[in-house]
PQR file with spaces between the fields and no chain letter, atoms N, CA, C, O and H, PARSE charges and radii, in Angstrom:
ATOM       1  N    UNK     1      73.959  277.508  115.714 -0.4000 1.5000
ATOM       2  CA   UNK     1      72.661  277.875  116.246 -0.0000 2.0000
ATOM       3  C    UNK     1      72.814  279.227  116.942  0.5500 1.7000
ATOM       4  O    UNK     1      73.840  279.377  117.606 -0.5500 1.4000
ATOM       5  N    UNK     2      71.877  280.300  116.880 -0.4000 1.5000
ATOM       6  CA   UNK     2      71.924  281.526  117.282 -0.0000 2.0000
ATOM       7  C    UNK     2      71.650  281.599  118.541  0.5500 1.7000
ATOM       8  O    UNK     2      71.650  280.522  119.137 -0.5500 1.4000
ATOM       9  H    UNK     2      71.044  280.179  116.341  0.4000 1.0000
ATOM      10  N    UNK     3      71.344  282.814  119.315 -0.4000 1.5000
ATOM      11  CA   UNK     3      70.988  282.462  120.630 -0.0000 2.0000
ATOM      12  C    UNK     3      69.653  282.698  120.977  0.5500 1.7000
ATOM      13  O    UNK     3      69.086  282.656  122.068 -0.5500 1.4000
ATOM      14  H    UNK     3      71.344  283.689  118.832  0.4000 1.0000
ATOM      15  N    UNK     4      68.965  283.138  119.030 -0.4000 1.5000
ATOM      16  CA   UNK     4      67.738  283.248  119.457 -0.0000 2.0000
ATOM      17  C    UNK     4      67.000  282.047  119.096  0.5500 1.7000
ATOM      18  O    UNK     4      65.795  281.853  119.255 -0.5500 1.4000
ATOM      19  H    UNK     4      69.426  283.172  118.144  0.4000 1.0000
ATOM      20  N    UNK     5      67.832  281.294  118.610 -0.4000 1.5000
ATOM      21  CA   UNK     5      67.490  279.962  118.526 -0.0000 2.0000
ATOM      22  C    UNK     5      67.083  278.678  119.469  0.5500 1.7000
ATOM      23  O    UNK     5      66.120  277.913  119.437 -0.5500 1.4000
ATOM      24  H    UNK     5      68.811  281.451  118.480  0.4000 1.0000
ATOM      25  N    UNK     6      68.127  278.766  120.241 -0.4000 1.5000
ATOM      26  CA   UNK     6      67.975  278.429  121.350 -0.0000 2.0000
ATOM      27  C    UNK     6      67.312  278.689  122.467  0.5500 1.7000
ATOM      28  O    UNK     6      67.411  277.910  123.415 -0.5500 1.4000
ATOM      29  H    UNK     6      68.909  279.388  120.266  0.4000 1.0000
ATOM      30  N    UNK     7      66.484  279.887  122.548 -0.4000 1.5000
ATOM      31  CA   UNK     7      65.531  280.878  123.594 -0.0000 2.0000
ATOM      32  C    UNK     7      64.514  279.824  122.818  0.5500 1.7000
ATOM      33  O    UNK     7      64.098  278.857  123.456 -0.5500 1.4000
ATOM      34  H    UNK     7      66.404  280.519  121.778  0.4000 1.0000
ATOM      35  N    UNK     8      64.220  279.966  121.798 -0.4000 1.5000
ATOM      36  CA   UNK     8      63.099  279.505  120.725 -0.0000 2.0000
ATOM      37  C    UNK     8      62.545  278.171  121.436  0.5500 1.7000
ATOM      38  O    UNK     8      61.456  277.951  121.968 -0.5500 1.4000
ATOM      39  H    UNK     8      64.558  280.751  121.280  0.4000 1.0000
ATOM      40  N    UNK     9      64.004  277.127  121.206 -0.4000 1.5000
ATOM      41  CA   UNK     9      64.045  275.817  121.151 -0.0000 2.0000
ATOM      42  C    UNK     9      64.059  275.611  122.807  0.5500 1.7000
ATOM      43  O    UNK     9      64.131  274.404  123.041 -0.5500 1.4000
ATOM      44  H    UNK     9      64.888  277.305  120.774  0.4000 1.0000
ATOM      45  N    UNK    10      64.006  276.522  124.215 -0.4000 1.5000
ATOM      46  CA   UNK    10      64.006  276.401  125.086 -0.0000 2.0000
ATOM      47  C    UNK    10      62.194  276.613  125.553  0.5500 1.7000
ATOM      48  O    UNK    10      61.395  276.155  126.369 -0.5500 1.4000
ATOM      49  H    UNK    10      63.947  277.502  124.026  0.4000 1.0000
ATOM      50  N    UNK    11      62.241  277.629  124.412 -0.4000 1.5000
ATOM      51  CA   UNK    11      60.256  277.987  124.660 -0.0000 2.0000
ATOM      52  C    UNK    11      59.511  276.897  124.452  0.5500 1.7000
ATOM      53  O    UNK    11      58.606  276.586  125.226 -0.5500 1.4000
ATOM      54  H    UNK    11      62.890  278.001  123.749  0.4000 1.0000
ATOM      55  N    UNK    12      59.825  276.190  123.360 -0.4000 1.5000
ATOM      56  CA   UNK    12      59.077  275.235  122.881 -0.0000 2.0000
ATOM      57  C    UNK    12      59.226  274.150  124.128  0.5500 1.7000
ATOM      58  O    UNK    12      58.246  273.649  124.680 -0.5500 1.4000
ATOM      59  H    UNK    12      60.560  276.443  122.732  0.4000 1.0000
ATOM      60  N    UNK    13      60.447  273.895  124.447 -0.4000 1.5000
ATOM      61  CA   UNK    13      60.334  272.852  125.300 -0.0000 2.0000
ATOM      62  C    UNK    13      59.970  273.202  126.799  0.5500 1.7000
ATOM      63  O    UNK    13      60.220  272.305  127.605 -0.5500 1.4000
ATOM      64  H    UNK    13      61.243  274.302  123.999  0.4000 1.0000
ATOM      65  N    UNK    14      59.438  274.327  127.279 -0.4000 1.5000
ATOM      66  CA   UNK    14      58.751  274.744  128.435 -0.0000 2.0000
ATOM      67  C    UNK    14      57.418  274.609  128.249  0.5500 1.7000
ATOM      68  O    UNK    14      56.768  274.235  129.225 -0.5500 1.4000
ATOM      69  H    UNK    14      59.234  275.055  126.624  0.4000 1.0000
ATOM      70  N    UNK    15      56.571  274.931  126.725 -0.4000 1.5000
ATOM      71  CA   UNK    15      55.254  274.809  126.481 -0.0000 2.0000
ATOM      72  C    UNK    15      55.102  273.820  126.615  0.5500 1.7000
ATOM      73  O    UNK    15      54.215  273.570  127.431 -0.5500 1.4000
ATOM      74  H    UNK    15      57.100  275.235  125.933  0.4000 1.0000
ATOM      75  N    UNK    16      55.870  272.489  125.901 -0.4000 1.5000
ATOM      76  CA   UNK    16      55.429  271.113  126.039 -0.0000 2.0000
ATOM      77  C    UNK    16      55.516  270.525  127.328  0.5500 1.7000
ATOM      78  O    UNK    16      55.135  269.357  127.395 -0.5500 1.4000
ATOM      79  H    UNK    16      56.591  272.692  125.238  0.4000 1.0000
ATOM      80  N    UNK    17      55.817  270.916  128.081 -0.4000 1.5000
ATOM      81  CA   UNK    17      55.865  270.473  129.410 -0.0000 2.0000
ATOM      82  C    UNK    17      54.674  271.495  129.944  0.5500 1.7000
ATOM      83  O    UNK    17      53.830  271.015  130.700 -0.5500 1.4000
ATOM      84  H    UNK    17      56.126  271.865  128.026  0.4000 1.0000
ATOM      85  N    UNK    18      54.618  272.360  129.713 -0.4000 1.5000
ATOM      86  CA   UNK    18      53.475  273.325  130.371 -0.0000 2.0000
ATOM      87  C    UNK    18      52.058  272.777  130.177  0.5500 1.7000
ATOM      88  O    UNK    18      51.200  272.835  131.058 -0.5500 1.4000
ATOM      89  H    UNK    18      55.303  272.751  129.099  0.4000 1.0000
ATOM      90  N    UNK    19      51.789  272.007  128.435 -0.4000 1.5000
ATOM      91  CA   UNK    19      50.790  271.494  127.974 -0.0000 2.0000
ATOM      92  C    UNK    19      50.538  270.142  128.578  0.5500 1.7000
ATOM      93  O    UNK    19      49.415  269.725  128.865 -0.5500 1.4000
ATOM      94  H    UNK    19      52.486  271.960  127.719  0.4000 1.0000
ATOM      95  N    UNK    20      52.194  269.180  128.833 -0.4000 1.5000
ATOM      96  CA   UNK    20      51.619  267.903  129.415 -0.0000 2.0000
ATOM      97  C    UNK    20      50.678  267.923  130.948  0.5500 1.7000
ATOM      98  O    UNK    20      49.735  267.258  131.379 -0.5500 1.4000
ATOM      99  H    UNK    20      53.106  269.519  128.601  0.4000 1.0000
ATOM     100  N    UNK    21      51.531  269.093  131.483 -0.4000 1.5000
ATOM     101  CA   UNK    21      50.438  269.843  132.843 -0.0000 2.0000
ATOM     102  C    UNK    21      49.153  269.775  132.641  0.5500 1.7000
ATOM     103  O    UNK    21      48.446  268.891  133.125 -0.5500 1.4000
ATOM     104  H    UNK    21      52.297  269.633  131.134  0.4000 1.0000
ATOM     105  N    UNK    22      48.682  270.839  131.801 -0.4000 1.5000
ATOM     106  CA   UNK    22      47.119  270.615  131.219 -0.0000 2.0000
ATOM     107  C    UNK    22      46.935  269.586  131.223  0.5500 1.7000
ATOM     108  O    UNK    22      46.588  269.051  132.276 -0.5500 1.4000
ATOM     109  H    UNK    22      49.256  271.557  131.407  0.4000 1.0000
ATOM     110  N    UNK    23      47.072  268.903  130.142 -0.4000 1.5000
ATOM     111  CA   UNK    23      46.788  267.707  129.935 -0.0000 2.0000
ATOM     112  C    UNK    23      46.305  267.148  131.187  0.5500 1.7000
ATOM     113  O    UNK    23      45.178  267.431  131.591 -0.5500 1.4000
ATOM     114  H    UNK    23      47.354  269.337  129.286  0.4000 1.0000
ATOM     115  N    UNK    24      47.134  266.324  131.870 -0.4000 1.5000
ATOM     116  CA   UNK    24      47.133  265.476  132.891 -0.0000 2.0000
ATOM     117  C    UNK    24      45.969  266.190  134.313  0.5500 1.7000
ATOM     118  O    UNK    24      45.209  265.557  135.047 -0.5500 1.4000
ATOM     119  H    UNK    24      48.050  266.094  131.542  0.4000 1.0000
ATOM     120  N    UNK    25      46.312  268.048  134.259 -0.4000 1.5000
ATOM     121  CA   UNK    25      45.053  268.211  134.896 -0.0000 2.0000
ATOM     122  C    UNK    25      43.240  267.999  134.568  0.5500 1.7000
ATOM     123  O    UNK    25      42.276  267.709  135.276 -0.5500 1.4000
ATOM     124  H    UNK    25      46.929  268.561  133.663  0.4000 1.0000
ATOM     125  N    UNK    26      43.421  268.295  133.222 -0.4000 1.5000
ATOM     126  CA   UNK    26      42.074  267.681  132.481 -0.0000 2.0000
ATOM     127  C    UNK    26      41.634  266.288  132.590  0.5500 1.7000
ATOM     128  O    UNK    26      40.429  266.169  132.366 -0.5500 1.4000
ATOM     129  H    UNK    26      44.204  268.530  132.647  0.4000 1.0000
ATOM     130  N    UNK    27      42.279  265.140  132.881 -0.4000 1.5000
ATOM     131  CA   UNK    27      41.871  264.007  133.174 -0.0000 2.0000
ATOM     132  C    UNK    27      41.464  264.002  134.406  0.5500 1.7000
ATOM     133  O    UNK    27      40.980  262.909  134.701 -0.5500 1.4000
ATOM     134  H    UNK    27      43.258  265.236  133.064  0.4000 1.0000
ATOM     135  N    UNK    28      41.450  265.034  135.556 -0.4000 1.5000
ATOM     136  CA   UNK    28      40.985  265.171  136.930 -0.0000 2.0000
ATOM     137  C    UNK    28      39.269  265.595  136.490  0.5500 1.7000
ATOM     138  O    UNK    28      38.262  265.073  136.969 -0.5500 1.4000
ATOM     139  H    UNK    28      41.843  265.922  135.316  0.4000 1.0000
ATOM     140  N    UNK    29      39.324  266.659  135.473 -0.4000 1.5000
ATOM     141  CA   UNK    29      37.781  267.280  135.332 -0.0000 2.0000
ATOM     142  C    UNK    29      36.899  266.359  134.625  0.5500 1.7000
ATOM     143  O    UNK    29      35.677  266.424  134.760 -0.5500 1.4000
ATOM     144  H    UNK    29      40.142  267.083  135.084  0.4000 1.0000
ATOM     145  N    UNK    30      37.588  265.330  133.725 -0.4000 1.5000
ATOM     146  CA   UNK    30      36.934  264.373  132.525 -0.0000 2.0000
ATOM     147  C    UNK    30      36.484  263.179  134.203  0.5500 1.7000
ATOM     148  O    UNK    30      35.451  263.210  134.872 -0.5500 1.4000
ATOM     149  H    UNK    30      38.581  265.277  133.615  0.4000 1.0000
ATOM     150  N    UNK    31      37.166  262.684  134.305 -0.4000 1.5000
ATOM     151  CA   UNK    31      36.930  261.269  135.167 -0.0000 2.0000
ATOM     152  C    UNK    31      37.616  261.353  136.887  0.5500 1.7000
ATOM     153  O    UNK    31      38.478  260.661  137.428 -0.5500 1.4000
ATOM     154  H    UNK    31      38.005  262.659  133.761  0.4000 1.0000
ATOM     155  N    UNK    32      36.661  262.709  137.479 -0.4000 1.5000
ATOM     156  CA   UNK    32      37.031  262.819  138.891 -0.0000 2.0000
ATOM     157  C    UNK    32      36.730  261.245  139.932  0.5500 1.7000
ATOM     158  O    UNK    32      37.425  260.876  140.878 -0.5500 1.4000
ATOM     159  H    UNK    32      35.961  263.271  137.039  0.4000 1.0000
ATOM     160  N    UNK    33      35.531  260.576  139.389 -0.4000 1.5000
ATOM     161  CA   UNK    33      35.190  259.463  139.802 -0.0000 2.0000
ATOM     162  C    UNK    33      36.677  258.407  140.020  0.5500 1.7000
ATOM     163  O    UNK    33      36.938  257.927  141.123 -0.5500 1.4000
ATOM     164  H    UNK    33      34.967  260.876  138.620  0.4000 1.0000
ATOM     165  N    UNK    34      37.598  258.149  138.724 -0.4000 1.5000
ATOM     166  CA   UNK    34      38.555  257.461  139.114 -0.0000 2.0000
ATOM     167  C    UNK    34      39.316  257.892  140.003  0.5500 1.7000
ATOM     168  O    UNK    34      39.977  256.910  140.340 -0.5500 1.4000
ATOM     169  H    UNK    34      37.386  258.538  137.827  0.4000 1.0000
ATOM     170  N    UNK    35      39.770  259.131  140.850 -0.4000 1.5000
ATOM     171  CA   UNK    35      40.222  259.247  141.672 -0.0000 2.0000
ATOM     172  C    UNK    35      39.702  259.247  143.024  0.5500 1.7000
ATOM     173  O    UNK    35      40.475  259.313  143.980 -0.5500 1.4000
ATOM     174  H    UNK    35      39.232  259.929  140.577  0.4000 1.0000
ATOM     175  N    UNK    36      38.171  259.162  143.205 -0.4000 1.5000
ATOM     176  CA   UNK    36      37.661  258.738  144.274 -0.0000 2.0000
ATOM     177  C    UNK    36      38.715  258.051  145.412  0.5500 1.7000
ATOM     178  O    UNK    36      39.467  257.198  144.940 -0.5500 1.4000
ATOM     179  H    UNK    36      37.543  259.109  142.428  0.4000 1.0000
ATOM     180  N    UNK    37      38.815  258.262  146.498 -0.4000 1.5000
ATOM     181  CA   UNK    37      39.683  257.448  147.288 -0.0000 2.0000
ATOM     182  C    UNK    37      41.097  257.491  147.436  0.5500 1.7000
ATOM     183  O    UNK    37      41.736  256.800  148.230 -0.5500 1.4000
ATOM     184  H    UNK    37      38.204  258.955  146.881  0.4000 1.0000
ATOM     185  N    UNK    38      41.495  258.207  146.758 -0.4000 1.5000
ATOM     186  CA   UNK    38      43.203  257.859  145.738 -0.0000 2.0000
ATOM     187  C    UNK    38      43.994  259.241  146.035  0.5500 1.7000
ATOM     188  O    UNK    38      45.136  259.313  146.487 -0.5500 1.4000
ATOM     189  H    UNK    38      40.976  258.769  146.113  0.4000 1.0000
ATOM     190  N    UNK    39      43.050  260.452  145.647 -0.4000 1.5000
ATOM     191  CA   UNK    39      43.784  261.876  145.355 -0.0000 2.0000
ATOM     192  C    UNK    39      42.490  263.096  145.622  0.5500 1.7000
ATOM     193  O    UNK    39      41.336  263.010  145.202 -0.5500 1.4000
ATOM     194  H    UNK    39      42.122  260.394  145.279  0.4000 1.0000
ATOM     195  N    UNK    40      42.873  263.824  146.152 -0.4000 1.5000
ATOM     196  CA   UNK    40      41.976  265.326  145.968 -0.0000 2.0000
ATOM     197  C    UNK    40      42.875  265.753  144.673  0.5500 1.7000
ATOM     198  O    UNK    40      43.962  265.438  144.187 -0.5500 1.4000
ATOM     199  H    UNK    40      43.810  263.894  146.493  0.4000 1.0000
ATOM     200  N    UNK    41      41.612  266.805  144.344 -0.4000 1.5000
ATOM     201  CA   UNK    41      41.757  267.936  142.814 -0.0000 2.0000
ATOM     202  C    UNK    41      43.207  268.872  143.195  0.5500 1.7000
ATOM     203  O    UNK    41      44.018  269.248  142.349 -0.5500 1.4000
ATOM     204  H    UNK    41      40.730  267.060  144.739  0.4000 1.0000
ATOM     205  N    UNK    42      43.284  269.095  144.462 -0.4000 1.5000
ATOM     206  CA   UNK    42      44.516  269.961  144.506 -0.0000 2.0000
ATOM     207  C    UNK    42      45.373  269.264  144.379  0.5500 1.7000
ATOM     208  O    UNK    42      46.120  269.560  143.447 -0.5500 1.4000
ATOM     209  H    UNK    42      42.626  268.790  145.150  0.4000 1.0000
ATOM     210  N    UNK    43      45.744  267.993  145.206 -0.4000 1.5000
ATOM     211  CA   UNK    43      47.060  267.332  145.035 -0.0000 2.0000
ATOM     212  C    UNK    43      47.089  266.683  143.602  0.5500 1.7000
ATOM     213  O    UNK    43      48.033  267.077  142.917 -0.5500 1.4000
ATOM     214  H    UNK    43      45.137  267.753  145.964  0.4000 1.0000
ATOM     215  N    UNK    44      46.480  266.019  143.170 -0.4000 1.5000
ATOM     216  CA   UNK    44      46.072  266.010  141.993 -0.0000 2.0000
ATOM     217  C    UNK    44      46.850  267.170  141.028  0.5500 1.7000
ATOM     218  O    UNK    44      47.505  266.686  140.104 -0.5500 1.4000
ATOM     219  H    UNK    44      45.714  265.699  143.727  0.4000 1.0000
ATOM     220  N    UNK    45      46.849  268.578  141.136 -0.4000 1.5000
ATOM     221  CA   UNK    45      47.129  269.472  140.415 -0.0000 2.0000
ATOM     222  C    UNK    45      48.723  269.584  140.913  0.5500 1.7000
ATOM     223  O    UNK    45      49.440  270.118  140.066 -0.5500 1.4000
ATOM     224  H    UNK    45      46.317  268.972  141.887  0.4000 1.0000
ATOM     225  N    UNK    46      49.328  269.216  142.015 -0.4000 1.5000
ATOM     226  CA   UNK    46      49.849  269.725  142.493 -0.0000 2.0000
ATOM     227  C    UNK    46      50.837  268.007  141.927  0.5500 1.7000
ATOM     228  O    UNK    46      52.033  268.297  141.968 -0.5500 1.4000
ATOM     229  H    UNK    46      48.746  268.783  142.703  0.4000 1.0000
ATOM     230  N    UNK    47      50.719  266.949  141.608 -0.4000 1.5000
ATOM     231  CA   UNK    47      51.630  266.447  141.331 -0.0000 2.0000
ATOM     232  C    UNK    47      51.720  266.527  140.136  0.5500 1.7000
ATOM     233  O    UNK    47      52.773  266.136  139.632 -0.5500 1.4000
ATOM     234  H    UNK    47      49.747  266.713  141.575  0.4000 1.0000
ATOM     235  N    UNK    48      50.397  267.188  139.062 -0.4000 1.5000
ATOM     236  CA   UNK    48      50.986  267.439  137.781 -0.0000 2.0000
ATOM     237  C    UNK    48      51.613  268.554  137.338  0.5500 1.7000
ATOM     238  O    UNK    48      51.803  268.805  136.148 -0.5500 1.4000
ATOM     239  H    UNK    48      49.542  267.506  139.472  0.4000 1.0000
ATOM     240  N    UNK    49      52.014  269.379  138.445 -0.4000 1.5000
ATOM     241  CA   UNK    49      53.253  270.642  138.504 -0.0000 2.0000
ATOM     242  C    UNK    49      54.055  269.571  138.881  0.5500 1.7000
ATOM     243  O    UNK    49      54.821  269.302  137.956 -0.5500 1.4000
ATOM     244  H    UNK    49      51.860  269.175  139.412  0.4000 1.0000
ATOM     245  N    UNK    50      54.215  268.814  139.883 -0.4000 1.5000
ATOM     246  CA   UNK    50      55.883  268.251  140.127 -0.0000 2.0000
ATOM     247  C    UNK    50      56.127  267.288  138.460  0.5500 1.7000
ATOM     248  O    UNK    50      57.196  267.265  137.850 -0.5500 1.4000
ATOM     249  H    UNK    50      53.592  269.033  140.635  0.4000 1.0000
ATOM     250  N    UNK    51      54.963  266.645  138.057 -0.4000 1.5000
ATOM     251  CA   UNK    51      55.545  265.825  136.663 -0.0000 2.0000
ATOM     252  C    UNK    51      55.981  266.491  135.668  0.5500 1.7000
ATOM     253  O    UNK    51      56.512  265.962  134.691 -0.5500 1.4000
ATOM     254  H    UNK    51      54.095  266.663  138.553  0.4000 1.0000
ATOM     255  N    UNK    52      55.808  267.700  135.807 -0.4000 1.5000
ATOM     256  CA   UNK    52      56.194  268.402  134.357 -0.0000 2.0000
ATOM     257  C    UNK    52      57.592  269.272  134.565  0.5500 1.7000
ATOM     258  O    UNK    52      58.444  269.395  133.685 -0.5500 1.4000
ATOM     259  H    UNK    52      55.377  268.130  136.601  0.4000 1.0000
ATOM     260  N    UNK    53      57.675  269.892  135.980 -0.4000 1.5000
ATOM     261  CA   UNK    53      59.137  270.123  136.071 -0.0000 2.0000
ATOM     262  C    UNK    53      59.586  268.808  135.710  0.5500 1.7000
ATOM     263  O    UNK    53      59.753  268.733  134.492 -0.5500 1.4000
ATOM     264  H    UNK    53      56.983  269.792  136.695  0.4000 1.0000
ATOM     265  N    UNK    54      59.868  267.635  136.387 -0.4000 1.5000
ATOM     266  CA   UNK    54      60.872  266.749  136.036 -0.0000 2.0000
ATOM     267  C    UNK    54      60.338  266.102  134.173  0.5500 1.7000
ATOM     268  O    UNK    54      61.042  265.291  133.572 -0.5500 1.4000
ATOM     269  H    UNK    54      59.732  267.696  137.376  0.4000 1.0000
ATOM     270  N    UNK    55      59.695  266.385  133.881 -0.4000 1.5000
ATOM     271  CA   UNK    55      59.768  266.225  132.291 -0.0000 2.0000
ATOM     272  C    UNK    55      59.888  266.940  131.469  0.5500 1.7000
ATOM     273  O    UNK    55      59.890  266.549  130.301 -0.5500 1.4000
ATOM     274  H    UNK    55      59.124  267.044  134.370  0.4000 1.0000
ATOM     275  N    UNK    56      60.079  268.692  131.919 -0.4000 1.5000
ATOM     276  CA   UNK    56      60.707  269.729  131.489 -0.0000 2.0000
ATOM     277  C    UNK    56      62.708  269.503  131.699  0.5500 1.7000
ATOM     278  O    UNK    56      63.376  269.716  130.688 -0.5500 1.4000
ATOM     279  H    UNK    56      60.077  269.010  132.868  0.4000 1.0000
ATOM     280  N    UNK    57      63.367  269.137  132.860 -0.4000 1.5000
ATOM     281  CA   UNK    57      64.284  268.619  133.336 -0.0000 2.0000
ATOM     282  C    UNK    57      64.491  267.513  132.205  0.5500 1.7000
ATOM     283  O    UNK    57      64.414  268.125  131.139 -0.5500 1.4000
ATOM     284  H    UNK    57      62.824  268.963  133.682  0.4000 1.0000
ATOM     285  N    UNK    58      64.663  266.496  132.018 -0.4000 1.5000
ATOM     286  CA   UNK    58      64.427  265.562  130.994 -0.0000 2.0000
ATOM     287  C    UNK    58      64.382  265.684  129.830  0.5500 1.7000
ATOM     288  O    UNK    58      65.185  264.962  129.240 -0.5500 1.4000
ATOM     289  H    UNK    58      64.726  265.999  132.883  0.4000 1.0000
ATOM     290  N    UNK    59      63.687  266.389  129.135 -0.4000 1.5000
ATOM     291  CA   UNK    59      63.393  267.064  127.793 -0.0000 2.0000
ATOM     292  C    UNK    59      64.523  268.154  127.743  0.5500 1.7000
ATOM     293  O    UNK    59      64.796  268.432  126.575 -0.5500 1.4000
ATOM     294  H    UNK    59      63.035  266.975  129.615  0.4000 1.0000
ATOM     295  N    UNK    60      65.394  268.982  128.835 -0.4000 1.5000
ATOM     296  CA   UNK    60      66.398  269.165  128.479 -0.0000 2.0000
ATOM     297  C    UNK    60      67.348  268.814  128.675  0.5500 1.7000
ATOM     298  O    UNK    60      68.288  269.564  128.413 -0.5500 1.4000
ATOM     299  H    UNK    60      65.172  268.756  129.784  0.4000 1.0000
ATOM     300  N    UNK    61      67.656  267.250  129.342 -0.4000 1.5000
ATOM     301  CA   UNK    61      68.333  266.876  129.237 -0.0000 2.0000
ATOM     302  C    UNK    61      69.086  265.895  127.801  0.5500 1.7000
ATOM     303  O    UNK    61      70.240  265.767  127.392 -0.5500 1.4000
ATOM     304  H    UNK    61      66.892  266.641  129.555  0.4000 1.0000
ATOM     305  N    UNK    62      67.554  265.268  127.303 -0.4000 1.5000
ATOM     306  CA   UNK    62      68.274  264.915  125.918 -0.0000 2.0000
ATOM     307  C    UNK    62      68.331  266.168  125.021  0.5500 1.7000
ATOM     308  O    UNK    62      68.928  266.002  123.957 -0.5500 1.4000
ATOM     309  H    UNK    62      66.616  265.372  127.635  0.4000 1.0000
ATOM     310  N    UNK    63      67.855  267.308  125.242 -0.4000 1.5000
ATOM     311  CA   UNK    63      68.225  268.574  124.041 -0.0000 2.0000
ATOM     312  C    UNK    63      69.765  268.474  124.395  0.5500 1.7000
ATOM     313  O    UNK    63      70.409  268.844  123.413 -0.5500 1.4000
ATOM     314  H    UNK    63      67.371  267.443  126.106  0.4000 1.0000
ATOM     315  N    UNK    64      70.534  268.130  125.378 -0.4000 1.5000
ATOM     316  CA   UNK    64      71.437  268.475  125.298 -0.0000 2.0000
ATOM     317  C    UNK    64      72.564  267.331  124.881  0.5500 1.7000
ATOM     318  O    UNK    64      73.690  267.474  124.405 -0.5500 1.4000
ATOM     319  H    UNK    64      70.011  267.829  126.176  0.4000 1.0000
ATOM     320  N    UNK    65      72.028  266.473  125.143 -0.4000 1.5000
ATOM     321  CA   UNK    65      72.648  264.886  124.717 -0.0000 2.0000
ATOM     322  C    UNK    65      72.655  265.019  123.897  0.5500 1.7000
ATOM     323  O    UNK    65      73.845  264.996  123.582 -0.5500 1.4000
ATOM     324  H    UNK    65      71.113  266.356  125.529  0.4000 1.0000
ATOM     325  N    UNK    66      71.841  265.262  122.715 -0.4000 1.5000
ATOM     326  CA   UNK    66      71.977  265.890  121.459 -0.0000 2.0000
ATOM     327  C    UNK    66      72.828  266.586  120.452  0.5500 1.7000
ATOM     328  O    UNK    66      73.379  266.203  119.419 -0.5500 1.4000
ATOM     329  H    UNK    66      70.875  265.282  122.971  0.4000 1.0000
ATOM     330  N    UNK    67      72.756  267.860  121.147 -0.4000 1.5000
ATOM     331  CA   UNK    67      73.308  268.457  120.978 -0.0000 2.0000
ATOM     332  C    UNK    67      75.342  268.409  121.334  0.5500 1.7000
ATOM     333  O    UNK    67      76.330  268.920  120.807 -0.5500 1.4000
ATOM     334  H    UNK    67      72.309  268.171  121.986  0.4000 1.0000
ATOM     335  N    UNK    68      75.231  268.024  121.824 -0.4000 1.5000
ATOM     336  CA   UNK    68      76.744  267.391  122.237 -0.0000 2.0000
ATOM     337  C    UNK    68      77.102  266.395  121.296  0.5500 1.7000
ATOM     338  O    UNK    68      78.180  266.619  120.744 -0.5500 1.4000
ATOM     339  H    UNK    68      74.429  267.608  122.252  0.4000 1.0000
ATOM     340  N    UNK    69      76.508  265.348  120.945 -0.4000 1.5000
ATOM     341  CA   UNK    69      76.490  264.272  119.797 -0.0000 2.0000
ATOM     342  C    UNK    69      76.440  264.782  118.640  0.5500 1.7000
ATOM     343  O    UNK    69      76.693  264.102  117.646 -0.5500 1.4000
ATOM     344  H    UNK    69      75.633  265.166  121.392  0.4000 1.0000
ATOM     345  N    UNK    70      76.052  266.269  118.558 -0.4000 1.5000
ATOM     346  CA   UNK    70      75.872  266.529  116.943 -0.0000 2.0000
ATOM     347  C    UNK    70      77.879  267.615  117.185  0.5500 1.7000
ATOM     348  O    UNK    70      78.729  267.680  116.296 -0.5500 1.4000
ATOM     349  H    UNK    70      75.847  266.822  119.366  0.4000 1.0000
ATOM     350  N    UNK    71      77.942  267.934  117.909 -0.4000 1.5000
ATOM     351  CA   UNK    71      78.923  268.805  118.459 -0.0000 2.0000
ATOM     352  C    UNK    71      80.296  267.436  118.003  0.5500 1.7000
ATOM     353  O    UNK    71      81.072  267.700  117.085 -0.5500 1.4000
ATOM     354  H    UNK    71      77.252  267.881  118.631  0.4000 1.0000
ATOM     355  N    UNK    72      80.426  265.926  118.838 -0.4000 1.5000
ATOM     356  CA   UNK    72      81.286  265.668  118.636 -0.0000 2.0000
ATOM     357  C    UNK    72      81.175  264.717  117.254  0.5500 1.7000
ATOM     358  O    UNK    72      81.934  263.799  116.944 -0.5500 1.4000
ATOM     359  H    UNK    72      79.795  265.711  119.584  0.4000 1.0000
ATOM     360  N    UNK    73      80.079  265.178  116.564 -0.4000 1.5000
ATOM     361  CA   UNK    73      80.232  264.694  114.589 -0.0000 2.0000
ATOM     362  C    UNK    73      79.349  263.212  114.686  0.5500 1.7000
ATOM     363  O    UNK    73      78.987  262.684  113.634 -0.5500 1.4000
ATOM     364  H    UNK    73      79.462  265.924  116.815  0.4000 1.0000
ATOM     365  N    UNK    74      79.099  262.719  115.719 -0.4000 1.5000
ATOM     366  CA   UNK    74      78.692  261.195  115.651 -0.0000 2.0000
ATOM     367  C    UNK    74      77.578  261.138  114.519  0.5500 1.7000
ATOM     368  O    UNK    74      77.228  260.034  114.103 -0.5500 1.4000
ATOM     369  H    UNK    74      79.393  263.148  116.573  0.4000 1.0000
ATOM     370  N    UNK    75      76.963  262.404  113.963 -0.4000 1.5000
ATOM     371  CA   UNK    75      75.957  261.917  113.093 -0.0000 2.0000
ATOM     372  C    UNK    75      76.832  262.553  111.115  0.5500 1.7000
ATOM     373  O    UNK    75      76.490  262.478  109.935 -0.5500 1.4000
ATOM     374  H    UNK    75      77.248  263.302  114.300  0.4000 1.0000
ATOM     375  N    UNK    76      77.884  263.044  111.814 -0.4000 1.5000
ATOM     376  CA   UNK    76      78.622  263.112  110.291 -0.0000 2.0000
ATOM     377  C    UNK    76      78.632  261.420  109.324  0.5500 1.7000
ATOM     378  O    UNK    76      79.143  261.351  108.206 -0.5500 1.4000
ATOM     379  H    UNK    76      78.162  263.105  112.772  0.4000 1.0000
């Protein structure tokens, strides 16, 4: 794997974590009513920045589990 490969395969896995962000903030604008009582819109926003670092964290952690497993042949 090159090293622009890996920039690549590091982008991709920052967007998908960047998108699960979205995501999870858009369910604040669709159905603010269910959080009535529970959460404001900022904290709200502000724990779907902390969920996506740790599922950005995660997502590279099995890229690398992976990658180590393909390293010591287990899928030869």
């Amino acid at each position: 794997m090159s090293i622009a490969d890996i920039n690549e395969m590091e982008n991709l896995l920052d967007e998908t974590a960047d998108c699960f962000a979205d995501m999870m903030k858009q369910v604040y604008d669709e159905v603010p009513e269910a959080f009535e009582g529970r959460t404001s819109q900022m904290d709200w926003i502000a724990a779907c920045g902390a969920a996506s670092d740790d599922l950005r964290e995660e997502l590279n952690k099995l890229f690398e589990k992976y990658e180590m497993m393909l390293h010591d042949g287990q899928y030869n």
